[in-house]
PDB file of the backbone (N, CA, C, O) and the ligand in Angstrom, with CONECT records:
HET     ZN  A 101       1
ATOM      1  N   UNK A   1     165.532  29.127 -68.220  1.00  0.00           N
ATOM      2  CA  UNK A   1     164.956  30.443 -68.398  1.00  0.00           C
ATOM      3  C   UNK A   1     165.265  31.286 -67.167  1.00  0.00           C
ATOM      4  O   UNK A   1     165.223  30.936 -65.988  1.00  0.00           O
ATOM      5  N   UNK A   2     165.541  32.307 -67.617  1.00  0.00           N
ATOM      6  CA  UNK A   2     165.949  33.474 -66.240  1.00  0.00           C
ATOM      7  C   UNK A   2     164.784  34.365 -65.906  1.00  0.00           C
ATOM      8  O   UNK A   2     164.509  35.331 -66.617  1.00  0.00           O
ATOM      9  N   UNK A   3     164.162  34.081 -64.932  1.00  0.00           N
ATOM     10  CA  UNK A   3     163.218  34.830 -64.459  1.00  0.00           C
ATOM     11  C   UNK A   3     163.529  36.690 -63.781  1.00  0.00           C
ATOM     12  O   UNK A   3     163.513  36.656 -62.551  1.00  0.00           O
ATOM     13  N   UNK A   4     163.678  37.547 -64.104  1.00  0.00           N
ATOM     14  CA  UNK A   4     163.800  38.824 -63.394  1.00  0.00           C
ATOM     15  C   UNK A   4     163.231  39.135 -62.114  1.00  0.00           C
ATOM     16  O   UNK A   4     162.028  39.394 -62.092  1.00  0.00           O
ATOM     17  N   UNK A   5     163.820  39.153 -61.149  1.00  0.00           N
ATOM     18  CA  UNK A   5     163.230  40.105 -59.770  1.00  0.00           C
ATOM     19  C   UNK A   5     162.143  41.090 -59.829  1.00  0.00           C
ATOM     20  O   UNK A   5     161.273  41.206 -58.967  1.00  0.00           O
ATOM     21  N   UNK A   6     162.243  41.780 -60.877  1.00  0.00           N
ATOM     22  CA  UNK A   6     161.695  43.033 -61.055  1.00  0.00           C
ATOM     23  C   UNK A   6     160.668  43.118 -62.093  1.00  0.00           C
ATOM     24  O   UNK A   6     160.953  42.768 -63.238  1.00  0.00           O
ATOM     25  N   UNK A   7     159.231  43.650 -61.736  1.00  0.00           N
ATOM     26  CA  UNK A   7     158.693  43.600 -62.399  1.00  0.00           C
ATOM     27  C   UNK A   7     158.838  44.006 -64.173  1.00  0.00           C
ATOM     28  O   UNK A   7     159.560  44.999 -64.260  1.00  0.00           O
ATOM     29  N   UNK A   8     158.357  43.520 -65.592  1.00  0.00           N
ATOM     30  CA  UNK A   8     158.376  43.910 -66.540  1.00  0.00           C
ATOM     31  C   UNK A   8     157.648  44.754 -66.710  1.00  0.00           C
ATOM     32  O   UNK A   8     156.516  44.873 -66.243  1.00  0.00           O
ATOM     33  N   UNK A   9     158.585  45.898 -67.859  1.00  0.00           N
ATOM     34  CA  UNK A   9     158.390  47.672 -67.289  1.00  0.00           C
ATOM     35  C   UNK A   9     156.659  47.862 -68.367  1.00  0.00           C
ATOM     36  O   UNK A   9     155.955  48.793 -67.979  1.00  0.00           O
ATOM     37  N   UNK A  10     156.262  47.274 -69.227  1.00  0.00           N
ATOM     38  CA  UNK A  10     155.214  46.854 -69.833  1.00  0.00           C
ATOM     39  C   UNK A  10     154.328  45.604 -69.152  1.00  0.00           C
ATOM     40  O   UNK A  10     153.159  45.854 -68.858  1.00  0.00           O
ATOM     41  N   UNK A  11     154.613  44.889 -69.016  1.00  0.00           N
ATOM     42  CA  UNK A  11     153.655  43.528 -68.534  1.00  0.00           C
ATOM     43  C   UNK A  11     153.303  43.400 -66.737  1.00  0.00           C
ATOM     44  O   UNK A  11     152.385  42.847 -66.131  1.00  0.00           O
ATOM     45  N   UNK A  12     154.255  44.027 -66.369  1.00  0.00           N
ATOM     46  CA  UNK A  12     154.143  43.969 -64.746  1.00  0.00           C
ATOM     47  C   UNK A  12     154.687  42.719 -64.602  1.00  0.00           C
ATOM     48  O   UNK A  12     155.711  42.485 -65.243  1.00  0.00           O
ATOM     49  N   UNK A  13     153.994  41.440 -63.549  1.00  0.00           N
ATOM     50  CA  UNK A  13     154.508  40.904 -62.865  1.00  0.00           C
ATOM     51  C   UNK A  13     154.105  39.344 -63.521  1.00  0.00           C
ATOM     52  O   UNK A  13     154.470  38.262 -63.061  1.00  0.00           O
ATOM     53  N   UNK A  14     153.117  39.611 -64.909  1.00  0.00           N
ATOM     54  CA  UNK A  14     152.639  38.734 -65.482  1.00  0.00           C
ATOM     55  C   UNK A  14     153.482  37.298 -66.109  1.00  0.00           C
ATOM     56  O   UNK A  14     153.232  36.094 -66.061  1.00  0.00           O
ATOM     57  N   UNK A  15     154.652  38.165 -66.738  1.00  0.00           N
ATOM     58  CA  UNK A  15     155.966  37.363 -67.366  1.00  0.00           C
ATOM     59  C   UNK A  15     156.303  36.108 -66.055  1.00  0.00           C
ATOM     60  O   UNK A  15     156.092  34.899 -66.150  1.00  0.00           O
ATOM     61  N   UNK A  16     156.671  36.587 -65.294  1.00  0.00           N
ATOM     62  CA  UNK A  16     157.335  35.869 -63.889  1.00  0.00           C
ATOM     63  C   UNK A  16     156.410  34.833 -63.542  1.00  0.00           C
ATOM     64  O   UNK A  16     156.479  33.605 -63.491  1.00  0.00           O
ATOM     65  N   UNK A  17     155.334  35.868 -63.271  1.00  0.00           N
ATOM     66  CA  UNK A  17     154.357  34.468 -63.160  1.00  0.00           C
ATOM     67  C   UNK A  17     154.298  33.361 -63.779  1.00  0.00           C
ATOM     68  O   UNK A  17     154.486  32.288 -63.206  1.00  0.00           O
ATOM     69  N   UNK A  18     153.932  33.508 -65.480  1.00  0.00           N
ATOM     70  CA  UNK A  18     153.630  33.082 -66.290  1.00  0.00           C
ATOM     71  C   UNK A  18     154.575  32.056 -66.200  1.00  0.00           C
ATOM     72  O   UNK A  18     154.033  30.952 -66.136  1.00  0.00           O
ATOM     73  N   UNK A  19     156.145  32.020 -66.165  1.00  0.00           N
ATOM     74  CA  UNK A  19     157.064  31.099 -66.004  1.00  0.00           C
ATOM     75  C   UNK A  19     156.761  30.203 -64.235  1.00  0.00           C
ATOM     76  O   UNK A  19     156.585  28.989 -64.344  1.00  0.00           O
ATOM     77  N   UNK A  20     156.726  30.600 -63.216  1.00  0.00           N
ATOM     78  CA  UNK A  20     156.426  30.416 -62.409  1.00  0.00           C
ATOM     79  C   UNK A  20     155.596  29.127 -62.290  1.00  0.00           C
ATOM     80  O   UNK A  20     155.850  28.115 -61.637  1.00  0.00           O
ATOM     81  N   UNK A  21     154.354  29.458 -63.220  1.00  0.00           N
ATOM     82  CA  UNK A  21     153.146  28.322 -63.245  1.00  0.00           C
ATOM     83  C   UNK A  21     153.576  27.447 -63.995  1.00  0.00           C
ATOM     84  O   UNK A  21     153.279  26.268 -63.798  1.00  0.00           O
ATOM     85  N   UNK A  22     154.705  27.993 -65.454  1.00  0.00           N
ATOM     86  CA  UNK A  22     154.676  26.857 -66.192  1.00  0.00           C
ATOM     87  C   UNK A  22     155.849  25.525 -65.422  1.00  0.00           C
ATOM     88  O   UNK A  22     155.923  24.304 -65.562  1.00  0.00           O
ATOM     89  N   UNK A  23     156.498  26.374 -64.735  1.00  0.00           N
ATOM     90  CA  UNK A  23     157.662  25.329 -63.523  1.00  0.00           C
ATOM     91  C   UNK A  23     156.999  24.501 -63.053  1.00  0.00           C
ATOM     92  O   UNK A  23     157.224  23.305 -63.239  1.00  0.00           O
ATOM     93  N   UNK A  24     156.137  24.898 -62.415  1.00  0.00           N
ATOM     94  CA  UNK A  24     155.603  24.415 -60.919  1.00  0.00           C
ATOM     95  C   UNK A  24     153.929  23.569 -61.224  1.00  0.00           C
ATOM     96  O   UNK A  24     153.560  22.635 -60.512  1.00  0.00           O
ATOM     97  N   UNK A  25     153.357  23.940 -62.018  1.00  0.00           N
ATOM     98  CA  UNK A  25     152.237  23.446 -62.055  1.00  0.00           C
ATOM     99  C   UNK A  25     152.019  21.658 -62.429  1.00  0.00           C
ATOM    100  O   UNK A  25     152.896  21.331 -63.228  1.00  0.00           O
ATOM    101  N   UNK A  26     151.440  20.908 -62.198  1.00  0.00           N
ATOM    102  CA  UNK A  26     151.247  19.854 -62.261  1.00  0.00           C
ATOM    103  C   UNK A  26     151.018  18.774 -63.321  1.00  0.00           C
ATOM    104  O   UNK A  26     149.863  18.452 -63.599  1.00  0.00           O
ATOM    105  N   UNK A  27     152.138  18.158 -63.971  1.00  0.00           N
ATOM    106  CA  UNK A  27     152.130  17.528 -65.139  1.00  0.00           C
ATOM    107  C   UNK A  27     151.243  16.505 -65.237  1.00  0.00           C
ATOM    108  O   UNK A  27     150.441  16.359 -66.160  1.00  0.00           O
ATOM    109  N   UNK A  28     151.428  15.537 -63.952  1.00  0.00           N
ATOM    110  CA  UNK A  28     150.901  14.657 -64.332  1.00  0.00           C
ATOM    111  C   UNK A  28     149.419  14.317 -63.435  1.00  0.00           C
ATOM    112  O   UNK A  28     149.389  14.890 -62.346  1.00  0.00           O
ATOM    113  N   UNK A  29     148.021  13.334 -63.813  1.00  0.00           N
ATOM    114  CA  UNK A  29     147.441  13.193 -62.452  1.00  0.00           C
ATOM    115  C   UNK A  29     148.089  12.447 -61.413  1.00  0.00           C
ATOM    116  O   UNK A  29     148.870  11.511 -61.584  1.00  0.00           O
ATOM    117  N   UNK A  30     147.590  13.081 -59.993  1.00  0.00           N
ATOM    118  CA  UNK A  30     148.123  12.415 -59.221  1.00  0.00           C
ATOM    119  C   UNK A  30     147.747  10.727 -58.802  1.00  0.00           C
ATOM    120  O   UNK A  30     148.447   9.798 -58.401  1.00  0.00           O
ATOM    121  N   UNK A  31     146.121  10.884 -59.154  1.00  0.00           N
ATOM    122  CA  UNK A  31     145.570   9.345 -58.972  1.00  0.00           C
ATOM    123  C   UNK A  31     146.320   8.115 -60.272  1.00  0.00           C
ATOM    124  O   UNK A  31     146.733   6.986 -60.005  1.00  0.00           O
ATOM    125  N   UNK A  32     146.305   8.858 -61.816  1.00  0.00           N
ATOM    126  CA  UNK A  32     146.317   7.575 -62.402  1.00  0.00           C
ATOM    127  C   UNK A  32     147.669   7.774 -63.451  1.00  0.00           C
ATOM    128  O   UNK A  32     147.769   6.981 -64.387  1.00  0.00           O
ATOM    129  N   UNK A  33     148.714   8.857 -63.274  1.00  0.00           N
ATOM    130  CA  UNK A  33     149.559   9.227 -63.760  1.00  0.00           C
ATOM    131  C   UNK A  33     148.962  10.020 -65.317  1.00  0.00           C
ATOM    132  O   UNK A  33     149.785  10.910 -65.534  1.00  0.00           O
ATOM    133  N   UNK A  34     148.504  10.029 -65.796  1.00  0.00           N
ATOM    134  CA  UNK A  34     147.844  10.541 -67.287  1.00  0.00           C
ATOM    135  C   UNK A  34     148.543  12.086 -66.896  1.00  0.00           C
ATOM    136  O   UNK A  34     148.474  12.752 -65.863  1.00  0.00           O
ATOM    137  N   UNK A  35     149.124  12.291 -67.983  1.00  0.00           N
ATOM    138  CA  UNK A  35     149.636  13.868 -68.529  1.00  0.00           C
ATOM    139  C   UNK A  35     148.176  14.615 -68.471  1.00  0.00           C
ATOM    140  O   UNK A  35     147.066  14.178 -68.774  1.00  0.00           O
ATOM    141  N   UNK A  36     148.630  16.072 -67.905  1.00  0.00           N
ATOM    142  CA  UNK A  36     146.898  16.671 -67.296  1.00  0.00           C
ATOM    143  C   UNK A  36     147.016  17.564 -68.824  1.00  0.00           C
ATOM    144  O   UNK A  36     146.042  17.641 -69.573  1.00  0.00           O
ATOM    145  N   UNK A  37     148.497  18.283 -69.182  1.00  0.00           N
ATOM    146  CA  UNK A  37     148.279  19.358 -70.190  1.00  0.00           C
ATOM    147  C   UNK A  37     148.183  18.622 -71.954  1.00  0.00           C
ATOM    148  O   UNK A  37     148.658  17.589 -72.426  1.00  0.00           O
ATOM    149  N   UNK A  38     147.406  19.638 -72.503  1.00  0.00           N
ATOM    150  CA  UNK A  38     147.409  19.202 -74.189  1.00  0.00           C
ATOM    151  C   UNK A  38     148.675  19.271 -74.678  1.00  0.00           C
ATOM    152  O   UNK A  38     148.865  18.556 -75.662  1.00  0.00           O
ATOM    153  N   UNK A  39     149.460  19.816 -74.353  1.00  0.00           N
ATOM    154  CA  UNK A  39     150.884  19.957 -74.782  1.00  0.00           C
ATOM    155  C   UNK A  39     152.043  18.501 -74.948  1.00  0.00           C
ATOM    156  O   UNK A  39     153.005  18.108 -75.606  1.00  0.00           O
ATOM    157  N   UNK A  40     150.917  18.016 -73.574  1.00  0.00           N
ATOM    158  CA  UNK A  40     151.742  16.586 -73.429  1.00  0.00           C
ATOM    159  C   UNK A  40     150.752  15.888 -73.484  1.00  0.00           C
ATOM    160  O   UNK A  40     150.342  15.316 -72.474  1.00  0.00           O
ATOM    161  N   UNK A  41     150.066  15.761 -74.822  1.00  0.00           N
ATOM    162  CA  UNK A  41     148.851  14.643 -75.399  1.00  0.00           C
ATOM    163  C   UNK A  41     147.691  14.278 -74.148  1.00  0.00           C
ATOM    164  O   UNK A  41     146.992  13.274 -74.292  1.00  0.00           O
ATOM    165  N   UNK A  42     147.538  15.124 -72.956  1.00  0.00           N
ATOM    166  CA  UNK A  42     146.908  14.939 -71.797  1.00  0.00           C
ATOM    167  C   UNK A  42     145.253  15.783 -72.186  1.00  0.00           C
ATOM    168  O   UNK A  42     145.029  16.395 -73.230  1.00  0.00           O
ATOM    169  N   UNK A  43     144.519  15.640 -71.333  1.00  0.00           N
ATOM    170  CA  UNK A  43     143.181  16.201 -71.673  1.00  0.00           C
ATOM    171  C   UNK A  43     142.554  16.663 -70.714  1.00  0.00           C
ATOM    172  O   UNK A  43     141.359  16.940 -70.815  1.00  0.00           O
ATOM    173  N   UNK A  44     143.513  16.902 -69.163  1.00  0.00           N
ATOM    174  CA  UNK A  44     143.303  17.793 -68.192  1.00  0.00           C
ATOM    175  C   UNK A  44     143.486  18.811 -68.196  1.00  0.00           C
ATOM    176  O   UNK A  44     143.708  19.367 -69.272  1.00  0.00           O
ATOM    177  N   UNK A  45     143.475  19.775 -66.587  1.00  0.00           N
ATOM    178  CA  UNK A  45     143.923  20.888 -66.496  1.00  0.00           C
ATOM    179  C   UNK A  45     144.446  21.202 -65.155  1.00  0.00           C
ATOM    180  O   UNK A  45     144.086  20.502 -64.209  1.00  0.00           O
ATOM    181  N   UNK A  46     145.093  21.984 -65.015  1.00  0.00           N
ATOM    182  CA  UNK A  46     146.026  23.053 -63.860  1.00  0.00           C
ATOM    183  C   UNK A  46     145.421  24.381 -64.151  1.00  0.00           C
ATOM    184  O   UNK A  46     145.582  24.966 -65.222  1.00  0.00           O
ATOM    185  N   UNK A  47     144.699  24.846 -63.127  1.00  0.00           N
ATOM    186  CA  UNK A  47     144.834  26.586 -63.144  1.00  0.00           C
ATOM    187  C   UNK A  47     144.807  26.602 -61.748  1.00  0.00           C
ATOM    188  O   UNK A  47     144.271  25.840 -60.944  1.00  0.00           O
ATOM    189  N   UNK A  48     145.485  27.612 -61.607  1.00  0.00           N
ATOM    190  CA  UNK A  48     146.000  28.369 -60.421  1.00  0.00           C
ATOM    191  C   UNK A  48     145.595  29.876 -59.716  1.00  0.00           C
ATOM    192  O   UNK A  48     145.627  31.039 -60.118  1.00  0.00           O
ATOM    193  N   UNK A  49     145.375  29.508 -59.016  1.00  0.00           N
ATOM    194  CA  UNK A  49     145.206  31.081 -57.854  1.00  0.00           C
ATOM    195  C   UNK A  49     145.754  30.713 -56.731  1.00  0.00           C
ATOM    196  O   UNK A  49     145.935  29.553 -56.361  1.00  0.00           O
ATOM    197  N   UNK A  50     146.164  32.189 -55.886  1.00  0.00           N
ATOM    198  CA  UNK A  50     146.543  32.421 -54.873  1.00  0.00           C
ATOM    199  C   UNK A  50     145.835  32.518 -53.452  1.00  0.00           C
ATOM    200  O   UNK A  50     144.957  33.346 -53.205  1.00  0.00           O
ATOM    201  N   UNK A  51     146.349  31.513 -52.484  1.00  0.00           N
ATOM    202  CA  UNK A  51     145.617  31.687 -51.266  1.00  0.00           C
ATOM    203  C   UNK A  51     146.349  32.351 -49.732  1.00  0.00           C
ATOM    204  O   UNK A  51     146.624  31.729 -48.706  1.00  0.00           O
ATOM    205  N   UNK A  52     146.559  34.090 -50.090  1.00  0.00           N
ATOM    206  CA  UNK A  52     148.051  34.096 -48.875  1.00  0.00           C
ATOM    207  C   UNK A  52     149.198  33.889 -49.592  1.00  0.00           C
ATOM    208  O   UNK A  52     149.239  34.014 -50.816  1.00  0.00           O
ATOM    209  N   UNK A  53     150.026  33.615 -48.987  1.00  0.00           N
ATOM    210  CA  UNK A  53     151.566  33.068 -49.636  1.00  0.00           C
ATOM    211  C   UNK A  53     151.247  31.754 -50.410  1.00  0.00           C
ATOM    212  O   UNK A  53     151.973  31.465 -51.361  1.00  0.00           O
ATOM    213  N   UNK A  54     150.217  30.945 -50.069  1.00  0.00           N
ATOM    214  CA  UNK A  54     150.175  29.383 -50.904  1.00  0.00           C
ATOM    215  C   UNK A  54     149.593  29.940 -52.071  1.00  0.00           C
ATOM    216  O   UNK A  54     148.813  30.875 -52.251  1.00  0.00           O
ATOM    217  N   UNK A  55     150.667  28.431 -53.468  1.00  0.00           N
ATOM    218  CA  UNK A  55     149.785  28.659 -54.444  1.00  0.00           C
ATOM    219  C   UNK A  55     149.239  27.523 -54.782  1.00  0.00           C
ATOM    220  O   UNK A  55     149.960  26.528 -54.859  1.00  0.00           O
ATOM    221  N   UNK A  56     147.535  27.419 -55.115  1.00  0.00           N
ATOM    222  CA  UNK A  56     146.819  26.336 -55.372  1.00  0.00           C
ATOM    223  C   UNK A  56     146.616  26.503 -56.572  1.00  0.00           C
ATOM    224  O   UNK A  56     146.507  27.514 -57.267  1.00  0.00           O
ATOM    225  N   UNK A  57     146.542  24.723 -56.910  1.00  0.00           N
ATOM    226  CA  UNK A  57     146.490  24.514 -58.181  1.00  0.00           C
ATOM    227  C   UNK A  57     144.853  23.559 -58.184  1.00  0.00           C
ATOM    228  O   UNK A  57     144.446  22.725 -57.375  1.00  0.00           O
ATOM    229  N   UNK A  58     144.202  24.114 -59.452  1.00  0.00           N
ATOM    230  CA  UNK A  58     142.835  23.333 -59.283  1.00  0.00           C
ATOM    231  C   UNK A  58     142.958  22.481 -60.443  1.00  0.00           C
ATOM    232  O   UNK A  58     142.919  22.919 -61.593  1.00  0.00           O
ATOM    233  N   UNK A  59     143.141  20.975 -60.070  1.00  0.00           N
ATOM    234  CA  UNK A  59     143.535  20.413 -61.467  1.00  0.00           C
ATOM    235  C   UNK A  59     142.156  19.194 -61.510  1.00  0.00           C
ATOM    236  O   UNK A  59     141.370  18.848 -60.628  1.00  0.00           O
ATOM    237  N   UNK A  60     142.299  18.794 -62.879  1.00  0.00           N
ATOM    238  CA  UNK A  60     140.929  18.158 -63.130  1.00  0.00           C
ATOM    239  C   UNK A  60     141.824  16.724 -64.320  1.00  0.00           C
ATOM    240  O   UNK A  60     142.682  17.110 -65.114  1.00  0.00           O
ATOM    241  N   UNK A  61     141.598  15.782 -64.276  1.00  0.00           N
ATOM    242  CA  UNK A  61     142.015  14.816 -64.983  1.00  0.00           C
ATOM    243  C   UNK A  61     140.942  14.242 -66.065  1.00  0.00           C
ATOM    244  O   UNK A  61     140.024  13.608 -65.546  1.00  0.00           O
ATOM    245  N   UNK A  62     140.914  14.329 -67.126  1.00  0.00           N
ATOM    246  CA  UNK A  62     139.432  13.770 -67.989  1.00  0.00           C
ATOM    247  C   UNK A  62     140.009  11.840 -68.210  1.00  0.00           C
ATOM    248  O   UNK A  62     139.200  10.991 -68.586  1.00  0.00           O
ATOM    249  N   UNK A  63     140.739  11.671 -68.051  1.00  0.00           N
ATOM    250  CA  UNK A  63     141.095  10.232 -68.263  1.00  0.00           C
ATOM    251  C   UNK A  63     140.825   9.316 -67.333  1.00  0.00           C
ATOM    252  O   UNK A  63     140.670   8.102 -67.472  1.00  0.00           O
ATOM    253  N   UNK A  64     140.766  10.191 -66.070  1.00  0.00           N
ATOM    254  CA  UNK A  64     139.954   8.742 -65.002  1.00  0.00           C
ATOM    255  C   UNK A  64     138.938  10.007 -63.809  1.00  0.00           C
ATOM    256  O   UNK A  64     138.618   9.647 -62.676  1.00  0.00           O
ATOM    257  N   UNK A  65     138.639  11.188 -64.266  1.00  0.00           N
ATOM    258  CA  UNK A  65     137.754  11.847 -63.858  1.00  0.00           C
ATOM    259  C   UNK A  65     137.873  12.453 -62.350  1.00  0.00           C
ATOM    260  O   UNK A  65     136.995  13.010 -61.692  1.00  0.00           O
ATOM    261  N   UNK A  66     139.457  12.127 -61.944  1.00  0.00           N
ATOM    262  CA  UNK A  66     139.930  12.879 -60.543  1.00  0.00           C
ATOM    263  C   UNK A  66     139.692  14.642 -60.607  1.00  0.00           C
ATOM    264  O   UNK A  66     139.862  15.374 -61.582  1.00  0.00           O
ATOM    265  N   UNK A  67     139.462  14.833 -59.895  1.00  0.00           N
ATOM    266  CA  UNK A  67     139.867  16.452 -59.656  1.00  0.00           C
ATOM    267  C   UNK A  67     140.041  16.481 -57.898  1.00  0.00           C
ATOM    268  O   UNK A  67     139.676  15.780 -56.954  1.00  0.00           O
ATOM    269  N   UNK A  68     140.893  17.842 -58.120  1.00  0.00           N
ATOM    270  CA  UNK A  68     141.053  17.972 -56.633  1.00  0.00           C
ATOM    271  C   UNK A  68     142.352  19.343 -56.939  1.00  0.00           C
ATOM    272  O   UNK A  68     142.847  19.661 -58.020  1.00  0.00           O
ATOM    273  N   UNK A  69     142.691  20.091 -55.184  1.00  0.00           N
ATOM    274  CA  UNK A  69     143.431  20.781 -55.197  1.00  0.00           C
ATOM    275  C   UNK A  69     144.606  20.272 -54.813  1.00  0.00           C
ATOM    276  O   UNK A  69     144.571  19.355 -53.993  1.00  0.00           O
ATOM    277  N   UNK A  70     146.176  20.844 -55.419  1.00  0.00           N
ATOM    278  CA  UNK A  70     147.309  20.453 -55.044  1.00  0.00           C
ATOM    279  C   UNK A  70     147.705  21.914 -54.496  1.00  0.00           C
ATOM    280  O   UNK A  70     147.415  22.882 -55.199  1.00  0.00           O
ATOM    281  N   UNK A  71     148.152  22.045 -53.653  1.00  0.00           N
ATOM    282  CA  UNK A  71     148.699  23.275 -52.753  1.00  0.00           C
ATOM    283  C   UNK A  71     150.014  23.286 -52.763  1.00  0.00           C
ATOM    284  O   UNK A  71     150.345  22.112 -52.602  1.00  0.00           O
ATOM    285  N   UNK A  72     151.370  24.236 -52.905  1.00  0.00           N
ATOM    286  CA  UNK A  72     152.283  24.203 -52.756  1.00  0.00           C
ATOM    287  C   UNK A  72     152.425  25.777 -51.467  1.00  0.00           C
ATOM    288  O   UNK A  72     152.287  26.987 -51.644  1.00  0.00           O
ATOM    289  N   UNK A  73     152.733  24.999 -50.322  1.00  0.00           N
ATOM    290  CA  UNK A  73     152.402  26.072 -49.267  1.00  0.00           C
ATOM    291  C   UNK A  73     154.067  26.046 -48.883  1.00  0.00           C
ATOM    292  O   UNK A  73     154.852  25.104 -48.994  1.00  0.00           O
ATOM    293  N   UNK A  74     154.289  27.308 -48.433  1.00  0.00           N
ATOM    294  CA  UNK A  74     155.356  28.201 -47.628  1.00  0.00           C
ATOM    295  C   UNK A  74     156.085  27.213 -46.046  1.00  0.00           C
ATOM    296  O   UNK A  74     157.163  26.870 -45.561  1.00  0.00           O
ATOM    297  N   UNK A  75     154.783  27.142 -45.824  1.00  0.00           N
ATOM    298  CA  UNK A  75     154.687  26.780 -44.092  1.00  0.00           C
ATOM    299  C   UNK A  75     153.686  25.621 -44.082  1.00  0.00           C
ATOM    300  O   UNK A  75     152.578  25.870 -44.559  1.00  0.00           O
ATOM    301  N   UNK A  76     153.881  24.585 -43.682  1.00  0.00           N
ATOM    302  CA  UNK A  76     152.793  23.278 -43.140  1.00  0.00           C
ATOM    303  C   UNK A  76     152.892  23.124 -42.041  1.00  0.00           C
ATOM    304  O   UNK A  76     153.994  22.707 -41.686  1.00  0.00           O
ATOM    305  N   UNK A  77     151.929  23.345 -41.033  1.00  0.00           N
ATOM    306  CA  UNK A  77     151.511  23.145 -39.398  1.00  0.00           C
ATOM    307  C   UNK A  77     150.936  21.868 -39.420  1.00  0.00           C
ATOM    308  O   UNK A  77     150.075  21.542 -40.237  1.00  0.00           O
ATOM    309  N   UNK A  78     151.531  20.898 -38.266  1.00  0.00           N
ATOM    310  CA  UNK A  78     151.035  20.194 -38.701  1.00  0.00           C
ATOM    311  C   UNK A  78     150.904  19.649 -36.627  1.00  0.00           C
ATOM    312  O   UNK A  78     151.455  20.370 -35.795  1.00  0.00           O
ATOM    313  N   UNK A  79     150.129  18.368 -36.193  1.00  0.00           N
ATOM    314  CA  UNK A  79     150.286  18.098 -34.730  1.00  0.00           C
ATOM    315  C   UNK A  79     150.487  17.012 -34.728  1.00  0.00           C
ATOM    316  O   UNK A  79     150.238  16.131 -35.551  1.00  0.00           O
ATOM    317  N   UNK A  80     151.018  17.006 -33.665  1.00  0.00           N
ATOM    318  CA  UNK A  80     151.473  15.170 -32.960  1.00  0.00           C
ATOM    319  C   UNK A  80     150.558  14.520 -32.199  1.00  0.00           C
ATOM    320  O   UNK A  80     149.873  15.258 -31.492  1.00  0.00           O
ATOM    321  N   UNK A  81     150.391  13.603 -32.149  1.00  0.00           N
ATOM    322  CA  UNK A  81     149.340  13.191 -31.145  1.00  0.00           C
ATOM    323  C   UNK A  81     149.539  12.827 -30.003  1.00  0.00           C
ATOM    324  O   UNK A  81     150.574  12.193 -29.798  1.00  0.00           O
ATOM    325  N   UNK A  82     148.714  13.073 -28.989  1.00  0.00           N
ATOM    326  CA  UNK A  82     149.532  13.444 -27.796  1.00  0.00           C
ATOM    327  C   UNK A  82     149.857  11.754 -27.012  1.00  0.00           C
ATOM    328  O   UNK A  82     149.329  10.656 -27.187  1.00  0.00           O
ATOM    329  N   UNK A  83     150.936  12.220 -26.145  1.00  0.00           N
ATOM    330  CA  UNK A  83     151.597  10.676 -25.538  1.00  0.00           C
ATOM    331  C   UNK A  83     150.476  10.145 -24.490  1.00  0.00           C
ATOM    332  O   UNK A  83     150.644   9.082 -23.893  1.00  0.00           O
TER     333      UNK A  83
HETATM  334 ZN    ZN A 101     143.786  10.734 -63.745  1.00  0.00          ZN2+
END
């Protein structure tokens, strides 16, 4: 799918997104592998908002009852411990 640069001259920036989340968002759980979406016989969820440039995903697993956030961030700071 070809995503446009430019916003859609009716929808705004919704389209892009919309593909965006469906790329990137999180198929499977991370604790017990179970498919999160109904699409793929799963009985979780992925929804998403923006924090800054990161986008978080708030996903919830009904098959072994994980939830938690997955972050896909720009920049990770991270420290060493000192010698
Ligand atoms: Zn799970």
């Amino acid at each position: 799918m070809t995503v446009s640069l430019r916003p859609d001259v009716a929808r705004g920036w919704f389209p892009a997104d919309a593909a965006s989340h469906r790329r990137d968002a999180p198929k499977f759980c991370p604790s017990c592998a179970a498919p999160l979406g109904l699409a793929e016989g799963g009985r979780g969820l992925a929804t998403e908002y923006w924090l800054g440039s990161d986008r978080v995903f708030v996903c919830y697993c009904a098959a072994c009852d994980w939830s938690g956030d997955i972050v896909l961030t720009e920049r990770v700071l991270g420290h060493e411990a000192e010698e």
